[in-house]
matplotlib code that plots the C-alpha trace (Angstrom):
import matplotlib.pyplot as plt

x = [25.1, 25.6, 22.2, 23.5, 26.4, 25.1, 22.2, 24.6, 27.0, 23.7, 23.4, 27.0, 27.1, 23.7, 25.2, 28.5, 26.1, 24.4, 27.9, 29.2, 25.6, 26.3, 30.0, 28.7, 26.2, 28.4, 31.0, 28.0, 26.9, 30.5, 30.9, 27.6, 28.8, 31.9, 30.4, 28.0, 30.3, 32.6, 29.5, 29.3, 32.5, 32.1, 28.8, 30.0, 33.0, 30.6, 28.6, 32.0, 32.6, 29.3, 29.0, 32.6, 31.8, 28.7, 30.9, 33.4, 30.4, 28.6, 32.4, 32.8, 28.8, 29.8, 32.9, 30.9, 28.2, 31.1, 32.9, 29.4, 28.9, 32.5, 32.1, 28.6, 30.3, 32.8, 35.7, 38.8, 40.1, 42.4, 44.4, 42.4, 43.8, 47.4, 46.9, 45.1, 48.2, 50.7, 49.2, 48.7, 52.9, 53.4, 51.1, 53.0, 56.8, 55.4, 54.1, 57.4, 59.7, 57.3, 57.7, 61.5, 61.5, 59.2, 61.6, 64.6, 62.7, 61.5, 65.7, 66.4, 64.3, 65.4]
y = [31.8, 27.7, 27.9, 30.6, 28.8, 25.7, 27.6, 29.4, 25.9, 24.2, 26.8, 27.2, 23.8, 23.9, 27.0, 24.7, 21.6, 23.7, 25.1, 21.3, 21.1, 23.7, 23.1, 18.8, 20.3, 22.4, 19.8, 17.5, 20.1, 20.6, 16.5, 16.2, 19.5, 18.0, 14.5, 16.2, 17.9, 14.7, 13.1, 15.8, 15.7, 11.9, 12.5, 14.7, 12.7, 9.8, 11.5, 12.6, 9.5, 8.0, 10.8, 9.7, 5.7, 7.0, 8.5, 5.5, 3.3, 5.6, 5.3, 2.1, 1.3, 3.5, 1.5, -1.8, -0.4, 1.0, -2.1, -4.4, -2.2, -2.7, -6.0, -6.0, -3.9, -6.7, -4.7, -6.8, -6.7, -7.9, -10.7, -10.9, -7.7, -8.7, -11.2, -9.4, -6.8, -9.3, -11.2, -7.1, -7.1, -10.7, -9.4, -6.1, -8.1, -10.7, -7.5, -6.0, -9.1, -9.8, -5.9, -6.3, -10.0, -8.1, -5.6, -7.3, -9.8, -6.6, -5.7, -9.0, -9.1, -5.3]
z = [50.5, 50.1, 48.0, 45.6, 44.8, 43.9, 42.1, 40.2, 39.6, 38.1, 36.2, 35.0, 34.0, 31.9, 30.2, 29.8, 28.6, 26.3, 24.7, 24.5, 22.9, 20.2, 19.2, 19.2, 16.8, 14.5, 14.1, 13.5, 10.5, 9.5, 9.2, 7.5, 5.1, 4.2, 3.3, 1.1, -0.8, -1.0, -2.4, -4.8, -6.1, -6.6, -8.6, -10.9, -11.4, -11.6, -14.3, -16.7, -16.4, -17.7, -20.4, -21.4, -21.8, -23.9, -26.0, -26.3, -26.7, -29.3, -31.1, -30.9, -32.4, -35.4, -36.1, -35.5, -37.9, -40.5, -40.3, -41.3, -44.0, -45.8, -45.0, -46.9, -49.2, -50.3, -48.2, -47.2, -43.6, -41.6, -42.5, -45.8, -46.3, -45.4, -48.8, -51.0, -50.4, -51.1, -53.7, -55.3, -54.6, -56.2, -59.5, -59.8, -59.7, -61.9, -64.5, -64.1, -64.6, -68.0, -69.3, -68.6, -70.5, -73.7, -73.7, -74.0, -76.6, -78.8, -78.8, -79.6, -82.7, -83.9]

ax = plt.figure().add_subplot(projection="3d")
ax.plot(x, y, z, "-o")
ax.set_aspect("equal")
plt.show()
């Protein structure tokens, strides 16, 4: 009887080995599973994000490319734009002040 029972311990713990075997190897799959999809998830993110930046640098080309052709197209910016406005402002007060000065000259002389 001595000889069955270890017999049948060996083979106990082979069939125990072999089930620490199987759940070591479905965690492993799980692990690897869930690392793959985390890898996913960051590619795709990864990819909206590059399509996005295309887009923002595509934008910002156009304005680059609008902004050399008003510049070759004599178009004021900026702070050039800032005095043509005021000087415009100035003109307009000075036309003004010399309508309200002919006016009161033309009642003068009726």
């Amino acid at each position: 009887r001595g000889l069955q029972d270890v017999v049948a311990a060996v083979a106990e713990e082979r069939v125990d080995a072999a089930r620490r075997e199987v759940l070591f190897e479905r965690l492993h799959r799980q692990r690897a599973e869930s690392s793959a999809h985390a890898a996913q998830k960051a590619l795709a993110s990864a990819r909206l994000r590059l399509r996005y930046l295309q887009r923002e640098t595509q934008r910002a080309a156009a304005r680059e490319a609008a902004e050399l052709q008003r510049e070759k197209d004599g178009w004021v910016g900026g702070e050039a734009h800032a005095a043509v406005v005021n000087d415009l402002v100035s003109c307009r007060e000075a036309l003004r002040s010399a309508r309200a000065e002919s006016a009161r000259r033309q009642r003068a002389l009726h």
